[in-house]
VEXTIVO-264367 format. One record per residue (C-alpha): x, y, z; residue in three letters. Coordinates in pm, 1 decimal, always signed. Example, Ala and Ser with C-alpha at 12.3 -4.5 7.8 and 13.67 -1.06 7.14 Angstrom:
{east +1230.0 north -450.0 up +780.0 res ALA}
{east +1367.0 north -106.0 up +714.0 res SER}
END
This chain:
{east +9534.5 north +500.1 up -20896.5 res UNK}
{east +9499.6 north +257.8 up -20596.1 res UNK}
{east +9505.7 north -137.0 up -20672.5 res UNK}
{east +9116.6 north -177.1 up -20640.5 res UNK}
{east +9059.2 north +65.9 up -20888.6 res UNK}
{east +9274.9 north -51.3 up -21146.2 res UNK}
{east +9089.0 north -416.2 up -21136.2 res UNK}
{east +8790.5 north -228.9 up -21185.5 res UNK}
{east +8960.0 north -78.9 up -21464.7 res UNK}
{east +9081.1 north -381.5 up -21568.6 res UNK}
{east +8749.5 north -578.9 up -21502.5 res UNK}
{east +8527.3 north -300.1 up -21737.2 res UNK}
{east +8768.3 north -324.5 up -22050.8 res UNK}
{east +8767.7 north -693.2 up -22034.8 res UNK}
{east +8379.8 north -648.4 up -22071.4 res UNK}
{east +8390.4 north -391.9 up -22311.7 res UNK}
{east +8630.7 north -571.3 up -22539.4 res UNK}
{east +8406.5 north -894.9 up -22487.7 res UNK}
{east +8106.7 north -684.5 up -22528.7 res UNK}
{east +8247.2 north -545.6 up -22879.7 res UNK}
{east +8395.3 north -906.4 up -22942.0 res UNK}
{east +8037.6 north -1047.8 up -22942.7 res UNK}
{east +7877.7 north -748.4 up -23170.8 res UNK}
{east +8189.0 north -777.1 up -23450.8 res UNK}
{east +8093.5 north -1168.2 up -23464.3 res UNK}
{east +7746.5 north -1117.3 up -23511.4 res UNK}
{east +7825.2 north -828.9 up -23772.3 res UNK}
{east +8067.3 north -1053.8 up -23936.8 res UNK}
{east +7835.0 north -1384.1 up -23955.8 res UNK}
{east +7568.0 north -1145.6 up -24136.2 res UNK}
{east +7817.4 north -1025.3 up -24376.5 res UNK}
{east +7950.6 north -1369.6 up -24441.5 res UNK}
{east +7572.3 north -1470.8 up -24507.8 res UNK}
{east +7513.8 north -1194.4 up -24724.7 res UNK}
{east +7793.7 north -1225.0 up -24893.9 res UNK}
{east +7760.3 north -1585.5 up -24970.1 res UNK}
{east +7386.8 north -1558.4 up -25131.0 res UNK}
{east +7502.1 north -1229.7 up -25369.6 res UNK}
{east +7754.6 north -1489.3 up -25466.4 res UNK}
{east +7507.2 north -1749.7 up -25529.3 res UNK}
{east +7292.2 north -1540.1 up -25700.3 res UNK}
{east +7577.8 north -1417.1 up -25937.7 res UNK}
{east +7659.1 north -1772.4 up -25990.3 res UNK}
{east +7293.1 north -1875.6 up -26106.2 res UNK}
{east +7266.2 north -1584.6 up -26351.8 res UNK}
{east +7639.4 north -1658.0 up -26466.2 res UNK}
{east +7498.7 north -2001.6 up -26533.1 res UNK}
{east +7157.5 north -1920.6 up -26663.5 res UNK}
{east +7311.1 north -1657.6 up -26957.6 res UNK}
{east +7664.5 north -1836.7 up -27020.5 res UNK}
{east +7647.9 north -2201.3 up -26882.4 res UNK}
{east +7286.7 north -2301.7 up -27039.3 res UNK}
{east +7468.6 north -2219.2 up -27395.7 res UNK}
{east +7802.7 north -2417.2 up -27331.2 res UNK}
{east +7600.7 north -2701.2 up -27261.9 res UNK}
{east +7283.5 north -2594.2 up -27496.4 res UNK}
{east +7584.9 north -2599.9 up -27786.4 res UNK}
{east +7692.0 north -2895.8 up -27760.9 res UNK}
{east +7395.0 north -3103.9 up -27756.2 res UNK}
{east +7288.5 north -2924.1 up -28044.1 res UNK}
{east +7589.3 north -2998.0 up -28232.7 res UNK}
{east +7561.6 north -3345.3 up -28100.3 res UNK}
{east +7162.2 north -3390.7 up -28244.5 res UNK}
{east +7273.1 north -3265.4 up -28541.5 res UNK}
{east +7515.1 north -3512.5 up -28659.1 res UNK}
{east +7298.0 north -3805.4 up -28485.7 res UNK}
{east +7021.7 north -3634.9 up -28674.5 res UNK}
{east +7242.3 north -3643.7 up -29026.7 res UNK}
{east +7377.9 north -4008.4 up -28956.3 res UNK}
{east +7031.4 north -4121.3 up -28916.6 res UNK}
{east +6902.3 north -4022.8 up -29237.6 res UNK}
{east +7154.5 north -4183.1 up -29456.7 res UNK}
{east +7077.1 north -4504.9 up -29297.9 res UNK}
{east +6821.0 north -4642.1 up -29476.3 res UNK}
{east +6683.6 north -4867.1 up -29202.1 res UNK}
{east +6641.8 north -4622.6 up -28993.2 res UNK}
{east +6225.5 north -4558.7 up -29021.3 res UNK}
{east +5912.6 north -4708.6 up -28923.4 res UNK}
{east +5861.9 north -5084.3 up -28866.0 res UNK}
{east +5678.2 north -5048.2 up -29172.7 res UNK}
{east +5997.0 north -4936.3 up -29373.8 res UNK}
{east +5855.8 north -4577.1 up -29423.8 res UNK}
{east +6010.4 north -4289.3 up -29298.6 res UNK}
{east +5893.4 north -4139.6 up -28942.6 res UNK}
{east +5644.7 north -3812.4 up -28950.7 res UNK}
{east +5705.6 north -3588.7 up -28726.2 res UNK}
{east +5373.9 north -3563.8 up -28635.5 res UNK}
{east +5464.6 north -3964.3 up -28484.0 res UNK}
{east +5791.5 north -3854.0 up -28309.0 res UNK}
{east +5723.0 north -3809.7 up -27954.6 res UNK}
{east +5790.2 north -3436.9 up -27770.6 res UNK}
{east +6148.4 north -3345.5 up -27795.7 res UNK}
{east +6211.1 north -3573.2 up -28037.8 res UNK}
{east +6436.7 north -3431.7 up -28361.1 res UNK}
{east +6231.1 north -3409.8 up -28665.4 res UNK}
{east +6405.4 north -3161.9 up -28869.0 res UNK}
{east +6729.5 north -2900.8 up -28926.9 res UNK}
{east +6722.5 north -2550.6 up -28940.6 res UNK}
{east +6940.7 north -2347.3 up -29158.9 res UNK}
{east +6960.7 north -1915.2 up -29209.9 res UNK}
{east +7237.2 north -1879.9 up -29492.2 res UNK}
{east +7210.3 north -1502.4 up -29358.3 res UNK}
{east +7310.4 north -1580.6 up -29002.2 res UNK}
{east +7613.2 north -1753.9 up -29129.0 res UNK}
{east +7718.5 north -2111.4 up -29286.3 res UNK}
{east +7781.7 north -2254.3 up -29000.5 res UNK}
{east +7419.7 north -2134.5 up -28856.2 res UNK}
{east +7217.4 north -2502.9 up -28822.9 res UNK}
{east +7014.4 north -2636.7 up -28532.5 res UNK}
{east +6797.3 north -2917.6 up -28435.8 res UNK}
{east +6389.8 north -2845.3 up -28487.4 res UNK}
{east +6230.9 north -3091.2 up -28237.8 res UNK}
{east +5834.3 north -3181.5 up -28151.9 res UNK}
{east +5742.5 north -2978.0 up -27898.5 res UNK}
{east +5775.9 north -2600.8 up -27749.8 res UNK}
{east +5807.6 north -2640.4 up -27346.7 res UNK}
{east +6109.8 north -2537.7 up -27220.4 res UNK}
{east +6273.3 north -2860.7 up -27177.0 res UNK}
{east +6198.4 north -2931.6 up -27540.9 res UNK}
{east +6385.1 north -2599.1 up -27601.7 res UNK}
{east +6714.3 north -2698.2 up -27438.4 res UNK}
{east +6991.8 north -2637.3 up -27721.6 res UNK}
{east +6689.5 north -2690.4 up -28032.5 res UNK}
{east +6440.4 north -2491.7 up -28202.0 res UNK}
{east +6106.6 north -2628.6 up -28094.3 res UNK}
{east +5782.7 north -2693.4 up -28342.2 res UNK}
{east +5458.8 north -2602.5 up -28301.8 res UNK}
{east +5311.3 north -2968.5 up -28338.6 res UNK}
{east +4941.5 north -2864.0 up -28379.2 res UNK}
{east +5081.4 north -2665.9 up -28708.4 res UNK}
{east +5190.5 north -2762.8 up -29050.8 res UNK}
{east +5476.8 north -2980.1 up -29112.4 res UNK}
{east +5754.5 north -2874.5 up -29271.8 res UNK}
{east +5644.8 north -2830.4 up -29658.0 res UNK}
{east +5293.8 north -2900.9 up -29577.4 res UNK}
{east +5035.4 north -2663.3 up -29706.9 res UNK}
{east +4957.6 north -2466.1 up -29395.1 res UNK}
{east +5150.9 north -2284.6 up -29137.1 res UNK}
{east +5498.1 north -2465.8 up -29023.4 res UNK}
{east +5565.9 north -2249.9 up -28753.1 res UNK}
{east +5851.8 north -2297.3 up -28460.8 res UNK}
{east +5987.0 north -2120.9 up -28158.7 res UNK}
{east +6375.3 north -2027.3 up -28002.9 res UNK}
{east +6525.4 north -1899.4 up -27723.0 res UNK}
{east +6684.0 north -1534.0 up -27780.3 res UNK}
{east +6909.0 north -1611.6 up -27464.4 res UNK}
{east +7011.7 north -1870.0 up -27263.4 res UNK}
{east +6988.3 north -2207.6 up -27335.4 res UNK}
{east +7168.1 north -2225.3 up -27652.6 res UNK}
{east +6988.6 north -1903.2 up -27753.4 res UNK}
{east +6959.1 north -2000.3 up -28137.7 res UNK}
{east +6711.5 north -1725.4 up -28233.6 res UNK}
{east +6936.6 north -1452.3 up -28053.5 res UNK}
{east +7045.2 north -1262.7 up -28391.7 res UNK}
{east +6674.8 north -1319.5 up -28537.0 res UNK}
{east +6602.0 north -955.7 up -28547.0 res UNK}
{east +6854.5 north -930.6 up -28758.7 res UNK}
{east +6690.2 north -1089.1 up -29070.0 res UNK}
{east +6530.5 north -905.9 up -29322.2 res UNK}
{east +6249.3 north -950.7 up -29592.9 res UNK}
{east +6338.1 north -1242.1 up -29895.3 res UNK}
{east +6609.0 north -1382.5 up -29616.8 res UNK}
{east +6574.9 north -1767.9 up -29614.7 res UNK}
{east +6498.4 north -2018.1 up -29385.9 res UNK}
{east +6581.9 north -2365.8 up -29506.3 res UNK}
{east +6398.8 north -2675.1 up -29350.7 res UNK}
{east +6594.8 north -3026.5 up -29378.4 res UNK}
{east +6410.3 north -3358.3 up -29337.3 res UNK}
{east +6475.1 north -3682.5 up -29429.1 res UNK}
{east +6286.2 north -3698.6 up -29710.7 res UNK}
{east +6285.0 north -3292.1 up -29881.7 res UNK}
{east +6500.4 north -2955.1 up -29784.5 res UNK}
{east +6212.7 north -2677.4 up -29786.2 res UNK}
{east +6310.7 north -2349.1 up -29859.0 res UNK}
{east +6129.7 north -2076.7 up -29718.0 res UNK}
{east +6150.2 north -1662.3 up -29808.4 res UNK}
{east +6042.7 north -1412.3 up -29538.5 res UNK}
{east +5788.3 north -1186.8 up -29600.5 res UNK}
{east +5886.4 north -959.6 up -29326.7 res UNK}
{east +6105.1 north -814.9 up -29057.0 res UNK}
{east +6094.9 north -998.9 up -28738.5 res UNK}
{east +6212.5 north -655.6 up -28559.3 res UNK}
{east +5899.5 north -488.4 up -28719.5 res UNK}
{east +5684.1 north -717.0 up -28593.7 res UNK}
{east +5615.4 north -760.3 up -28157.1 res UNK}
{east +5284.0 north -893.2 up -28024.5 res UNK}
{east +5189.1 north -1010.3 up -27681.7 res UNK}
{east +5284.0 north -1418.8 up -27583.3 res UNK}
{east +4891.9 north -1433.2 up -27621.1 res UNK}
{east +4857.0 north -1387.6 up -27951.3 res UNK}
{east +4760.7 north -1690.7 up -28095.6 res UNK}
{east +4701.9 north -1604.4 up -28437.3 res UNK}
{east +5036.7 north -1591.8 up -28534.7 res UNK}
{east +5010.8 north -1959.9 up -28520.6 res UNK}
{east +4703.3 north -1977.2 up -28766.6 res UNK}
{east +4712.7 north -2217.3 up -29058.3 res UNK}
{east +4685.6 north -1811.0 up -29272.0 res UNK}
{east +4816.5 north -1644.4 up -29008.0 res UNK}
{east +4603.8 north -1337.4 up -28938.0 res UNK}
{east +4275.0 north -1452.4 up -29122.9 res UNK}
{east +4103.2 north -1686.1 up -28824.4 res UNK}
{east +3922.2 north -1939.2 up -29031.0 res UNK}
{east +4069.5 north -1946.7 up -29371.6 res UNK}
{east +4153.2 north -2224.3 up -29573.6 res UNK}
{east +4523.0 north -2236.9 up -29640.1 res UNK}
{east +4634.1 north -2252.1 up -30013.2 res UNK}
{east +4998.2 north -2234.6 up -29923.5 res UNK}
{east +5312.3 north -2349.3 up -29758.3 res UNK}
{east +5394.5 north -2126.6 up -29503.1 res UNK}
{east +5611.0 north -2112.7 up -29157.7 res UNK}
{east +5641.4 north -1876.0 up -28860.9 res UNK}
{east +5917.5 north -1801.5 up -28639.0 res UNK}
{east +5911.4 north -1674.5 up -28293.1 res UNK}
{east +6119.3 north -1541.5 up -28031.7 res UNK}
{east +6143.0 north -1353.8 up -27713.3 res UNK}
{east +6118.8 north -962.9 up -27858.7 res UNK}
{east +6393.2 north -862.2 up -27578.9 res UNK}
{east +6723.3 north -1005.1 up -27472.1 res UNK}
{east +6579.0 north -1064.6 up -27108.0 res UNK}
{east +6266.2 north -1260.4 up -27039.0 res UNK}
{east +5973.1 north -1058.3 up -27163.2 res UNK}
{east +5626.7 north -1105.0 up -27257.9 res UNK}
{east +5648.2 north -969.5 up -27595.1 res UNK}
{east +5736.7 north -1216.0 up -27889.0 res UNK}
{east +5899.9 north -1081.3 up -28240.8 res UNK}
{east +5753.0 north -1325.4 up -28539.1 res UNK}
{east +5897.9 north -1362.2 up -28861.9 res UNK}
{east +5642.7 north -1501.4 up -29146.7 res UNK}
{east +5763.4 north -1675.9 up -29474.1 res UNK}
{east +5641.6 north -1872.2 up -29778.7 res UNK}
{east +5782.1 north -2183.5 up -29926.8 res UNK}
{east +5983.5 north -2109.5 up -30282.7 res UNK}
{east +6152.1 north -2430.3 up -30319.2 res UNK}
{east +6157.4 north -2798.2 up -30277.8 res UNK}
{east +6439.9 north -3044.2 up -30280.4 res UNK}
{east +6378.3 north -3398.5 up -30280.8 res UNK}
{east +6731.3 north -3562.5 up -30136.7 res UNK}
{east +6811.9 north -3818.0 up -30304.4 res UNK}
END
């Protein structure tokens, strides 16, 4: 090969090498890109399912002792020296604990005013147009199933004449369900579950009642699974 042609030789696999230079750097800087948002999508579901209930967790636990401390001092009410009603206790506000002996001992969570999500963080939230707890009506309160502290996840597991036990500062309210929450799924629309007598639009209550609900799947649905109870026992504390 003479000297003019190898230059030329020389001169087209510098260009081809530049040529493939340029396409592997756009290749790679697309990669890189994709790469980076499948990671930050796998970091916001890592956070939404396991974060949200480190941090859920301990604010709960937190509430609950503030929530405990608060009711054995005796000052701490209304400027009028009577306790607080829930029904006064602004949105997200604690007003109560929940306990389910059949979820374990160590099962207890705040109830606060309020069901938006933000009012859900770590709690159990209540229905505040219903019944307070022990009230003749329906006391009925929501839960996250996961995420977020995901107190109601092992709901479904309950069974009929399981108890729910409802701690204020003035009674502990023990409730007995009449059903099981994994028999029962209706639509995020149904409103009757929330019914002073759930089920019969209208009626008059006679009795102390609550409702739990809960997302009816383990990922974001709109189906909810409702547990319904009556009230067997009252404690004053003393």
């Amino acid at each position: 090969m003479t000297a003019p042609d190898t230059a030329a030789a020389s001169d087209e696999s510098r260009e081809s090498q530049a040529s493939g230079s340029r396409g592997v750097s756009a290749f790679t800087l697309v990669g890189i890109v994709l790469i980076l948002l499948g990671l930050a999508v796998l970091g916001y579901v890592a956070w939404e399912y396991f974060g949200t209930n480190v941090v859920a967790e301990r604010q709960a636990d937190s509430t609950v002792q503030k929530l405990e401390s608060a009711w054995e001092d005796p000052l701490a009410a209304s400027s009028s020296g009577e306790p607080v009603s829930p029904a006064q206790l602004p949105p997200g506000n604690a007003m109560a604990l929940i306990r389910i002996p059949a979820l374990g001992s160590d099962w207890v969570w705040p109830v606060v005013v309020g069901t938006d999500l933000d009012d859900l963080e770590g709690t159990v939230g209540w229905y505040s147009d219903t019944a307070a707890p022990g009230e003749v009506g329906n006391f009925a309160v929501a839960g996250h199933r996961v995420t977020h502290g995901e107190p109601f996840r092992r709901l479904l597991e309950l069974r009929v004449k399981d108890q729910v036990i409802i701690e204020t500062r003035t009674a502990t309210y023990t409730y007995q369900l009449d059903n099981d929450p994994a028999k029962l799924t209706v639509p995020d629309t149904a409103g009757w579950v929330l019914d002073p007598v759930p089920g019969k639009d209208g009626q008059k209550p006679s009795k102390a009642l609550i409702t739990l609900t809960t997302c009816q799947d383990l990922f974001r649905s709109a189906d909810r699974s409702v547990a319904f109870g009556h009230l067997v026992k009252t404690t004053p504390r003393t």
